[in-house]
C-alpha positions in Angstrom: 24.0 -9.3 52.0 20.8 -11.1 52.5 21.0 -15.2 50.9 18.3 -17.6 50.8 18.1 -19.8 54.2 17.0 -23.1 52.4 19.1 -25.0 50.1 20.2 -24.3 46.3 18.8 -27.2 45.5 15.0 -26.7 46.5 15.5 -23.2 45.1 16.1 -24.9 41.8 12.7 -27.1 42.3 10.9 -24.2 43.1 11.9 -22.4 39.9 11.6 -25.3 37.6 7.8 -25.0 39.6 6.9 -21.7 38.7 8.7 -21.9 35.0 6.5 -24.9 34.2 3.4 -23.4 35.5 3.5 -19.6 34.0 4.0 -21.0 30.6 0.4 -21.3 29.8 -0.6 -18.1 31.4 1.5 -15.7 29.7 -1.1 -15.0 27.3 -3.6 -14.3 29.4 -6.1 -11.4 28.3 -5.6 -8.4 30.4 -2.6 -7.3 29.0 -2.6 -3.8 29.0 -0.5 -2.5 25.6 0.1 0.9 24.6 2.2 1.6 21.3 3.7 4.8 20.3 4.3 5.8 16.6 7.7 5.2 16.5 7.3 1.4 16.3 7.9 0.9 20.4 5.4 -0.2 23.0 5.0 0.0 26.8 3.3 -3.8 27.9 2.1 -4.3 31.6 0.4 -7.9 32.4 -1.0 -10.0 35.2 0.7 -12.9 36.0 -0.7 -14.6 38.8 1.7 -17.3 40.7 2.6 -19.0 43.9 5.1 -17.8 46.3 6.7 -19.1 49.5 7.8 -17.4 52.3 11.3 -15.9 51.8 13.1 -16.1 48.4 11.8 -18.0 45.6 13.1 -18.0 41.7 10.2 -17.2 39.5 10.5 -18.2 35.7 8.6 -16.6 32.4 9.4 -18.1 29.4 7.0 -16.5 27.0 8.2 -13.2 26.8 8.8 -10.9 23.7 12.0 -11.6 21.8 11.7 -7.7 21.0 12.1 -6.6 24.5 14.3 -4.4 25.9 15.4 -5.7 29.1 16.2 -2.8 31.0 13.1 -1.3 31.4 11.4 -4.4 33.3 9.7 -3.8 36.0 7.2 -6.5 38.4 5.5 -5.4 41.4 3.1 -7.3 44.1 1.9 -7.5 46.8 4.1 -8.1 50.1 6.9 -9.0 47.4 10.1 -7.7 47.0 12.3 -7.7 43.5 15.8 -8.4 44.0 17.2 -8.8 40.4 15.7 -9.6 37.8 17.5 -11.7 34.5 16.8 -11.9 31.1 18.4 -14.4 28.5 17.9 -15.2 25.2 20.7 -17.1 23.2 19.0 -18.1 19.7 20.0 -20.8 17.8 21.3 -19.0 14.7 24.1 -20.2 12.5 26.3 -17.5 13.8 25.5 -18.7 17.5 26.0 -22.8 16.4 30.0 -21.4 15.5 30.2 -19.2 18.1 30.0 -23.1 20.6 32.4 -24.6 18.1 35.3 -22.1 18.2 38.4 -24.0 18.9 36.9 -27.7 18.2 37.0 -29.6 15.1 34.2 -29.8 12.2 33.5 -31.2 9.3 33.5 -29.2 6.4 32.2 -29.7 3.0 34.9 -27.6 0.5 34.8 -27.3 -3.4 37.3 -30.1 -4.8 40.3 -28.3 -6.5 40.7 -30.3 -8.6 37.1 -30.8 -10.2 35.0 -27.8 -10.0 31.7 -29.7 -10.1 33.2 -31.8 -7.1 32.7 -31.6 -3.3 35.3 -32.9 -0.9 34.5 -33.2 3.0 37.6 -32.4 5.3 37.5 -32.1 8.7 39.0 -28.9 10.2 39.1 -26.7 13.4 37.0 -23.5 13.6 39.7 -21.0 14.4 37.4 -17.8 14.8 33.5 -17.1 13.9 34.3 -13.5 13.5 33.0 -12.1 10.1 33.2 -15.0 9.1 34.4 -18.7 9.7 38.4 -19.5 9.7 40.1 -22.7 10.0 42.6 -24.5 10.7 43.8 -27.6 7.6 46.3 -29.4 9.1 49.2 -26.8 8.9 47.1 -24.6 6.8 44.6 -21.7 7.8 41.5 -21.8 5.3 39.8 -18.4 4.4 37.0 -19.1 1.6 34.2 -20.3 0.3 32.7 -23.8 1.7 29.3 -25.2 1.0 28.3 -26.6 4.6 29.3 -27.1 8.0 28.5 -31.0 10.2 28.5 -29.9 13.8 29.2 -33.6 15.8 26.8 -32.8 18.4 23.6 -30.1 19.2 25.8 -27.4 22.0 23.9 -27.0 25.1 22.7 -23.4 26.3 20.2 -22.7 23.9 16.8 -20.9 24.2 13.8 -21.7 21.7 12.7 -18.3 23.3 13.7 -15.8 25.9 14.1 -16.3 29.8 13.1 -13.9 32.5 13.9 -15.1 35.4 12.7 -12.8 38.3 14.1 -13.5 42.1 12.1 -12.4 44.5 11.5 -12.5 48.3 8.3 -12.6 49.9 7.0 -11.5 53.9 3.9 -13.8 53.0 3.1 -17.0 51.0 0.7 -17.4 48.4 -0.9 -16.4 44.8 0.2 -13.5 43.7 -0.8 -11.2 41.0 2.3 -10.1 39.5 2.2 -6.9 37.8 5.0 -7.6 35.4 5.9 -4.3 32.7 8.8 -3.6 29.8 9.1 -1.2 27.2 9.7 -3.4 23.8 10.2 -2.6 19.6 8.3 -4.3 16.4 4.8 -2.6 17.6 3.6 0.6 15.6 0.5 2.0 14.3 -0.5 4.3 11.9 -4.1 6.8 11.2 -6.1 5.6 8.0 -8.3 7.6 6.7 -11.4 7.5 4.4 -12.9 10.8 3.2 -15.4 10.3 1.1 -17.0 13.9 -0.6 -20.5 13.9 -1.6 -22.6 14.3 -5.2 -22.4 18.0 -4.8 -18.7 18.6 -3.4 -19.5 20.3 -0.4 -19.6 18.2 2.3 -17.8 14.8 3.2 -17.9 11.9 5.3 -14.8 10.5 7.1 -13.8 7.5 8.2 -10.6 7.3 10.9 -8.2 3.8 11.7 -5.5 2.8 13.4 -3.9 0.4 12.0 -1.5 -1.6 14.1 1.5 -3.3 12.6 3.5 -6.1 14.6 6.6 -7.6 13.7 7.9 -9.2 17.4 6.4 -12.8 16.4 4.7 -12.4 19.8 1.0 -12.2 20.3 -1.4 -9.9 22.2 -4.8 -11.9 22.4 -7.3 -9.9 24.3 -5.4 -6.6 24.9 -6.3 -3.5 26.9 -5.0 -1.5 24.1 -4.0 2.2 24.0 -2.8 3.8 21.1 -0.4 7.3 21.5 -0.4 9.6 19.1 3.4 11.9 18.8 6.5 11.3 19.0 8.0 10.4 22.4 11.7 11.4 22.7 13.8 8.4 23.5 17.7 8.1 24.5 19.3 6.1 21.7 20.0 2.8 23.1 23.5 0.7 22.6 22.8 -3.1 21.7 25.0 -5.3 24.5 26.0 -7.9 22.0 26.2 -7.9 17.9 24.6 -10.2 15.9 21.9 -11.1 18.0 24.5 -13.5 20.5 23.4 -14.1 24.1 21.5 -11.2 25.6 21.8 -11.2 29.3 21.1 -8.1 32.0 20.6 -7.7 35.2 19.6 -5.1 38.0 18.6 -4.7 40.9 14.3 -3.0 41.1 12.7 -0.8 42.7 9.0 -1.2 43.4 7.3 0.5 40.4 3.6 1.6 39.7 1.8 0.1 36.9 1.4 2.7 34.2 -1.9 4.7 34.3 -5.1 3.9 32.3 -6.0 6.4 30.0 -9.3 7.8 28.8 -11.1 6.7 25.1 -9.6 9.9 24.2 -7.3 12.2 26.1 -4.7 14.6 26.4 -1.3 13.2 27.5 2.3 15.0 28.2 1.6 16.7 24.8 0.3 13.7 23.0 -2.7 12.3 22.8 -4.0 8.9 23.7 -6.7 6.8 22.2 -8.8 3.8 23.8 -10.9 1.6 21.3 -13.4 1.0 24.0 -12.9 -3.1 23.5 -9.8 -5.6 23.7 -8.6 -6.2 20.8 -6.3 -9.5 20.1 -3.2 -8.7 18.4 -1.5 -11.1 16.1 2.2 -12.2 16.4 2.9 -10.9 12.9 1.0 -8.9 10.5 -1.4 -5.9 11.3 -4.8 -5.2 11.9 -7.1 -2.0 11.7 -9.5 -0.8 14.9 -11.9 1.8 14.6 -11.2 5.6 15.8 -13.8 7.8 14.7 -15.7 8.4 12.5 -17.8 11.7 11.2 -20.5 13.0 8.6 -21.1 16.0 6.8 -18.0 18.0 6.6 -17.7 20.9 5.1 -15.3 21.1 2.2 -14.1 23.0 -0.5 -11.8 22.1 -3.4 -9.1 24.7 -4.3 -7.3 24.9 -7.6 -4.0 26.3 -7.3 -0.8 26.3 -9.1 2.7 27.3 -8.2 5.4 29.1 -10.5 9.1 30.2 -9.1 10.1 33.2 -11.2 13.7 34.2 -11.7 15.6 37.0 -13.2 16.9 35.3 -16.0 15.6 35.3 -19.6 13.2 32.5 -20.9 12.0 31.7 -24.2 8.6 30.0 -25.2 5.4 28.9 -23.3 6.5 27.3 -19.9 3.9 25.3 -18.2 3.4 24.6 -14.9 0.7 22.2 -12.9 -2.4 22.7 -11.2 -2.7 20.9 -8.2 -5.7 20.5 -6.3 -6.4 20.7 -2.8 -9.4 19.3 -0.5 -9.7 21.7 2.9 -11.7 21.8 5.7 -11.3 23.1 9.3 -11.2 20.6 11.9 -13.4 22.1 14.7 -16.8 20.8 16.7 -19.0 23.4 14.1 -17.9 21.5 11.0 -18.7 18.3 12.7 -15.2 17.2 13.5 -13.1 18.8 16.7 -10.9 15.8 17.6 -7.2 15.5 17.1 -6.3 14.0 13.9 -3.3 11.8 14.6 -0.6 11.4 11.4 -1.5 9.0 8.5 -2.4 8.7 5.3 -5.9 10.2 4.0 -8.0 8.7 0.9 -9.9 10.8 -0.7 -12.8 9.2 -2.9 -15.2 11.5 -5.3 -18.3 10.8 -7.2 -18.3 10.0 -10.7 -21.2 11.0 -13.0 -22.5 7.5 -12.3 -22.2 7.8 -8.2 -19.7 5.8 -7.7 -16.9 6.5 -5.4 -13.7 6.5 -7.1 -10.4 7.5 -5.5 -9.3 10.4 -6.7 -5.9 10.8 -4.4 -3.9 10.5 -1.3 -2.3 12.7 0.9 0.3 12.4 3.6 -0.9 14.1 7.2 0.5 15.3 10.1 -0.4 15.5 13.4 -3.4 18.0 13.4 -4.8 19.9 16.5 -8.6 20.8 17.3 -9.5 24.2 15.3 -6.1 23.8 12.1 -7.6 23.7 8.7 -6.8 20.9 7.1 -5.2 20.9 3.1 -4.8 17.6 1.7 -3.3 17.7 -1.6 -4.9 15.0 -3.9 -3.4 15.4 -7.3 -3.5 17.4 -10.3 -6.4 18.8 -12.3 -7.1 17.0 -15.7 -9.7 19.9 -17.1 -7.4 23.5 -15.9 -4.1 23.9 -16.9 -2.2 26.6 -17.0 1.2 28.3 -19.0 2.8 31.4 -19.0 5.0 32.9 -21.5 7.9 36.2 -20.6 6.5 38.7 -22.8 9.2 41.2 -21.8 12.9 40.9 -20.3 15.3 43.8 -20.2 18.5 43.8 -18.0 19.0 47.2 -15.5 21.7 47.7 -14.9 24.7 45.4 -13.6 22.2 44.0 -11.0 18.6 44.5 -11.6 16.1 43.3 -14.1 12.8 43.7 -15.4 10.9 40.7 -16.6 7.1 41.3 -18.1 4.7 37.6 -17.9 1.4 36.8 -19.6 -0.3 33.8 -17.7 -3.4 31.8 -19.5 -5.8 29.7 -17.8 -7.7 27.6 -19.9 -11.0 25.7 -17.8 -12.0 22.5 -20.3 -14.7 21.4 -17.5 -18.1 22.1 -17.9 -18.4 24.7 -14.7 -16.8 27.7 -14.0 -13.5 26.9 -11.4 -11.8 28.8 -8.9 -8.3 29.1 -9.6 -5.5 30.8 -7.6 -2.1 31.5 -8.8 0.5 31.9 -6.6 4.1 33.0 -8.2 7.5 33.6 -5.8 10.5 35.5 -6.1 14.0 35.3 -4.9 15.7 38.3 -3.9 14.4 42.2 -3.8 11.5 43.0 -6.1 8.8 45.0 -6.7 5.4 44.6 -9.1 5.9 47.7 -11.7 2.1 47.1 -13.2 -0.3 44.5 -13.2 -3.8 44.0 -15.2 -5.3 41.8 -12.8 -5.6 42.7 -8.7 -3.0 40.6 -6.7 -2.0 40.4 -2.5 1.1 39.9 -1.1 1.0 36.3 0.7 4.0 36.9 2.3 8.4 38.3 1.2 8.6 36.5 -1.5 5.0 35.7 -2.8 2.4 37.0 -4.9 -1.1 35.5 -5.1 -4.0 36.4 -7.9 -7.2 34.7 -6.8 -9.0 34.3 -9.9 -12.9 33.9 -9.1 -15.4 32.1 -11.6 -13.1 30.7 -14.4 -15.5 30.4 -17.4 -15.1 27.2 -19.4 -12.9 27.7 -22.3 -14.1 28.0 -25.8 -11.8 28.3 -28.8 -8.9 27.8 -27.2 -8.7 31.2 -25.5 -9.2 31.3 -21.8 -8.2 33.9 -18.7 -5.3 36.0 -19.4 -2.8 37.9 -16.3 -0.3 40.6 -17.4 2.5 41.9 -15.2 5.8 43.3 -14.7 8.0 42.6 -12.0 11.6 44.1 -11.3 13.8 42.1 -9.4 17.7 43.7 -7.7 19.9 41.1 -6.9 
């Protein structure tokens, strides 16, 4: 095995060294970060320091308390990694016990005998496990106490984590350190702004990421890439509970820094997206950078409502909603044809007066070049529509025949669209029908009702059928 050939105690002045002089270039822009969706982030930076000749202890102290340390990796040039440490021992209340185990305390208890009283008595932490235990004299206390005096501040503390990298070098000098980890608390999300125009048929979208931090640690001036999917990941097994002292070691490889990507671009069955710019990154909070944005888009707005019939026998008028639904196709002829990473969309429609009110939300999913797009806003005010069984006889042990009369009432001022869409469990067939129907698919029937003529004296569209169901 290979050891240092200059003593321990110039390798300790040579890490103190580089420990005192990385601190305030940490944060140096040029940090290259690219989050995932599932609140994780790949981070490779430039550290540039001074090496000798040989074996040298190289110190970073602000680091990520979110990292995982596994997956760092530092490269240079004409530098070898031998093992690389990470530590980070918090000071916590659970970690302050955790020094104290075995040693005497002072402890402030409720007086038994007043309840409104306090009594301090010193005692000896037997165990920090759960919760504390100690020792009274002959007595072991388990209970409630107000507060703990520790004598004395324990040693081994970190205000923030330790990477500690030891290295050996063929030639002295600056290097630029090429140091990368994988790390939690990053995420980012799509937000999206459609807004439809006076006349309904087009719309203009607005797309955002927008990136959510919770490590406490900063990204000023970052190279930033944002990945749209969702990257498998082995679970991982946290070394110690309740955040104690985090240490691991290995022993590393020389590793590439990971590849830059384009402002958009295909990746592994993702896609990634470059905002063009550095953006700075704060330590906590989130904030919103620009995708894309597009005009003119054709839409429509579809009326549609949903109704699960059943062989069973149903008395009175049964209403159901009518939900609509803003769609357009996402390809390079309707003025979009880029890959739509999951979010939330806004939709906002005119009012009478032109101004842009929203009018719903929808949840979206990862959507590819050329899928049409349905985004479910909310439910009509003006068309409703009920349904009453005009007919049920039972067939038999097993079958039945159920007769429904649907009305569709429009209280807008326009003719509307509407499509009803009613699904069945089990065998069936339509016995008659007044209006034309298709079969969507097994177990659904669809009437596309065209030009919905506002209602006047409470009568509106009417649909008659009769279905037989075998179960």
């Amino acid at each position: 095995m290979n050891r240092p050939n200059f003593p321990f105690a110039l390798l300790l002045a040579v890490a103190f060294f580089f420990s005192a002089f990385l601190s305030g270039a940490a944060q140096a822009a040029g940090s290259v970060v690219a989050i995932y969706n599932n609140g994780q982030a790949q981070v490779t930076e430039s550290r540039m320091v001074t090496l000798p000749e040989g074996a040298a202890a190289v110190v970073f102290s602000d680091i990520p308390e979110t990292l995982d340390p596994s997956t760092i990796r530092a490269t240079a040039p004409d530098m070898a990694v031998e093992d690389v440490q990470y530590s980070y021992r918090p000071i916590t209340a659970d970690n302050l016990l955790d020094a104290f185990v075995g040693k005497e305390l002072s402890v402030i208890l409720p007086d038994p005998t007043d309840a409104n009283a306090r009594i301090q008595r010193k005692a000896r932490l037997l165990s920090n496990e759960g919760r504390p235990i100690f020792a009274l004299g002959n007595e072991v206390y388990v209970g409630s106490y107000d507060a703990l005096l520790l004598p004395e501040m324990p040693a081994g503390f970190d205000a923030a984590p330790n990477l500690t990298l030891t290295t050996r070098s063929t030639v002295a000098g600056r290097k630029n350190v090429a140091l990368s980890y994988l790390m939690d608390g990053l995420t980012w999300r799509a937000d999206y702004n459609l807004t439809v125009s006076q006349s309904g048929g087009t719309a203009d979208l607005d797309a955002w990421a927008t990136v959510s931090n919770s490590s406490n640690h900063a990204f000023p001036g970052a190279d930033l890439r944002l990945v749209a999917g969702e990257v498998g990941r082995v679970p991982s097994r946290k070394l110690f509970a309740r955040n104690k002292n985090v240490m691991a070691e290995a022993v590393m490889m020389d590793a590439a820094p990971a590849p830059a990507a384009a402002a958009e671009e295909s990746f592994s069955g993702y896609h990634v997206y470059d905002p063009g710019r550095y953006v700075s990154i704060p330590a906590s909070g989130s904030k919103q950078v620009a995708l894309f944005s597009a005009s003119n888009i054709p839409v429509k707005t579809e009326l549609s409502s949903r109704f699960y019939s059943s062989p069973n026998r149903l008395a009175g008028k049964q209403g159901q909603p009518v939900e609509s639904t803003l769609i357009f196709t996402n390809t390079e002829q309707n003025r979009m044809g880029r890959p739509m990473p999951a979010g939330v969309v806004r939709v906002f429609m005119p009012a009478s007066d032109g101004a842009k009110l929203l009018a719903g939300e929808a949840r979206l999913g990862h959507s590819a070049v050329g899928e049409e797009i349905r985004l479910a806003v909310g439910q009509s005010f003006d068309v409703n529509v009920e349904r009453v069984q005009t007919s049920f006889q039972r067939i038999g042990k097993n079958a039945a025949e159920v007769g429904w009369r649907i009305t569709v009432r429009n209280g807008s001022a326009e003719s509307r669209d509407v499509r009803l869409q009613d699904s069945f469990s089990g065998q069936w067939t339509i016995l008659s029908a007044d209006t034309p129907y298709t079969a969507k698919d097994a177990g659904t029937i669809e009437f596309d009702l065209k030009n919905v003529a506002p209602t006047t004296g409470g009568e509106g569209k009417t649909v008659n059928y009769t279905v037989r169901f075998e179960y």
